[in-house]
N, C-alpha and C positions, 0 to 999 in steps of 0.2 A: 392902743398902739398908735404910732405916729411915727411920719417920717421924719428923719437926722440927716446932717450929713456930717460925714465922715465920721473918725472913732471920737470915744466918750469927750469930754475936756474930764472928769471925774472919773477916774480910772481906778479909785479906792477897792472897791467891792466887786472887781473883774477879775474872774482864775487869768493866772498868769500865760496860759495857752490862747486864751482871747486876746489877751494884750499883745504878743507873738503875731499874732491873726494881724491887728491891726498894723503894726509896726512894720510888718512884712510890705503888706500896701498902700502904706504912707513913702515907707521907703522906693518903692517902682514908681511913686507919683500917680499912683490909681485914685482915681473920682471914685469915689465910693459911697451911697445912701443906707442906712442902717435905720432898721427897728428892733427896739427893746423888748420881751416879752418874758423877763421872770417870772411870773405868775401863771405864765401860758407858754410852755415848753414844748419845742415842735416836737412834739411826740403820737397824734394823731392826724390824722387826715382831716378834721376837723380844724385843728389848730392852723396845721399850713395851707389849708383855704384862708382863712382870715388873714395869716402873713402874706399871701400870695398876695391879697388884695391892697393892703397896706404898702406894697414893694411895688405892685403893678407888672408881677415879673411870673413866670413858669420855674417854679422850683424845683429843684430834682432830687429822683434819687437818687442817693450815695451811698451803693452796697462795695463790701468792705467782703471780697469773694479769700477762697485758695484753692490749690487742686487737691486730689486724695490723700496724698503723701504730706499737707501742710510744707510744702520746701518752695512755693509761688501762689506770688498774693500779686491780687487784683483789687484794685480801688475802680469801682467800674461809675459813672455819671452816665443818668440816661433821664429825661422827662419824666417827672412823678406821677404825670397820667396816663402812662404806659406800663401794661404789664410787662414785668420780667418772668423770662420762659430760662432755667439754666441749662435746657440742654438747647436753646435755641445759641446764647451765647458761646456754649462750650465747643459747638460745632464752628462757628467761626472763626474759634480763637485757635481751634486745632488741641483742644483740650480733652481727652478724657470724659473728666468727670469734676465738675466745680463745686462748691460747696461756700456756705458761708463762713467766715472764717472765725475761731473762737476769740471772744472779746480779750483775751489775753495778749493773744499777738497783736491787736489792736492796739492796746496799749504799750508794747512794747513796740512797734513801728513805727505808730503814728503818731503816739500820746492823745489819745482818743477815744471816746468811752462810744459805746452804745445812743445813738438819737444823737452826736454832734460829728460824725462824718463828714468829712470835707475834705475839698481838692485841697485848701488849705494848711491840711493835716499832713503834705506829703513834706513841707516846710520842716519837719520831724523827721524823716525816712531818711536818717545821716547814709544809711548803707546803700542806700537806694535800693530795697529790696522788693517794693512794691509797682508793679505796673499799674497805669494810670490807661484806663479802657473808658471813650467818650464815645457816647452813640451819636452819630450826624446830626441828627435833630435839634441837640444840643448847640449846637454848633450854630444851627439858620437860625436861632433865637439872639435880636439884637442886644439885649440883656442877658446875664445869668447871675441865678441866685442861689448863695450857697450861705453855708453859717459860718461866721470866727472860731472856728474849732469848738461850741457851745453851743448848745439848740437853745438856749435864752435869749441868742441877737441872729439878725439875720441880713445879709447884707445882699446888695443889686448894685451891680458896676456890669459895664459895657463885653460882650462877648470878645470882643475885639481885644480888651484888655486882658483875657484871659488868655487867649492864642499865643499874642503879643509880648507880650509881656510876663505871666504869671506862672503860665509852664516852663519857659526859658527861662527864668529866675530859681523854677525849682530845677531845673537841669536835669528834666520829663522828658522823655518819648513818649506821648501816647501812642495809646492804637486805637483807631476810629474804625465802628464798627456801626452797621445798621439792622437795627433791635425792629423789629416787626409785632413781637406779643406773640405772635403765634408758632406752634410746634413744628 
């Protein structure tokens, strides 16, 4: 792996949600650093140690929640080296009872499979049907690292860019919340 900047110049062999990905952030004029990793898809905790190192950044997770009823979906970002507690988040959010949500809706929301979750992904949410839920921590990290809608690349641009820029583009409210790990 090694770092790029910005998206591919060879864009041949890239799912067309990736390309989206990029296109999204060339167009806001986002600085953007990218590594490749087809052979090594962030699919383990092993893997995104390595990406992390290659990026220089704190990757996160990107769970992809709903409530009981499946009728509100949650796209929640929070530090990868943070446990997720769901009844820690449910209580803040004034939720019931959360759950992960089935890869289905996933793809019909967001157009986004399992292991390539991203804020990215809300660029899809025509209806706007998903809440977009950032834990603070997120936030005081000068970088953030997220994937092109593909756990194959992985990209690092400025947190500031995401505020700024990236959620106002998707025409996002988040809700910022602070995730602890514990019950």
């Amino acid at each position: 792996m090694e770092l790029l900047k910005g998206s591919p110049e060879n864009r041949e062999n890239r799912q067309e949600r990736e390309v989206r990905g990029y296109d999204f952030l060339d167009k806001l004029g986002i600085e953007y650093e990218r590594t490749d990793h087809p052979d090594e898809p962030a699919t383990t905790m092993e893997a995104c140690a390595k990406i992390d190192a290659v990026l220089n950044v704190r990757i996160c997770k990107n769970l992809f929640l709903c409530n009981r009823q499946k009728t509100n979906f949650y796209l929640l970002i929070m530090p990868g080296d943070k446990p997720f507690k769901t009844k820690e988040l449910s209580k803040q959010m004034g939720i019931s009872r959360l759950s992960f949500a089935d890869e289905g809706f996933m793809k019909e929301l967001l157009d986004l499979y399992p292991g390539s979750v991203s804020v990215l992904g809300l660029m899809n949410d025509k209806e706007k049907r998903v809440q977009l839920v950032i834990d603070e921590d997120v936030l005081k990290e000068e970088y953030f690292g997220c994937h092109p809608c593909v756990n194959t690349s992985s990209l690092r641009f400025k947190t500031e860019d995401l505020t700024d820029k990236v959620i106002p583009a998707l025409n996002a409210r988040p809700v910022t919340v602070q995730l602890t790990g514990e019950v």
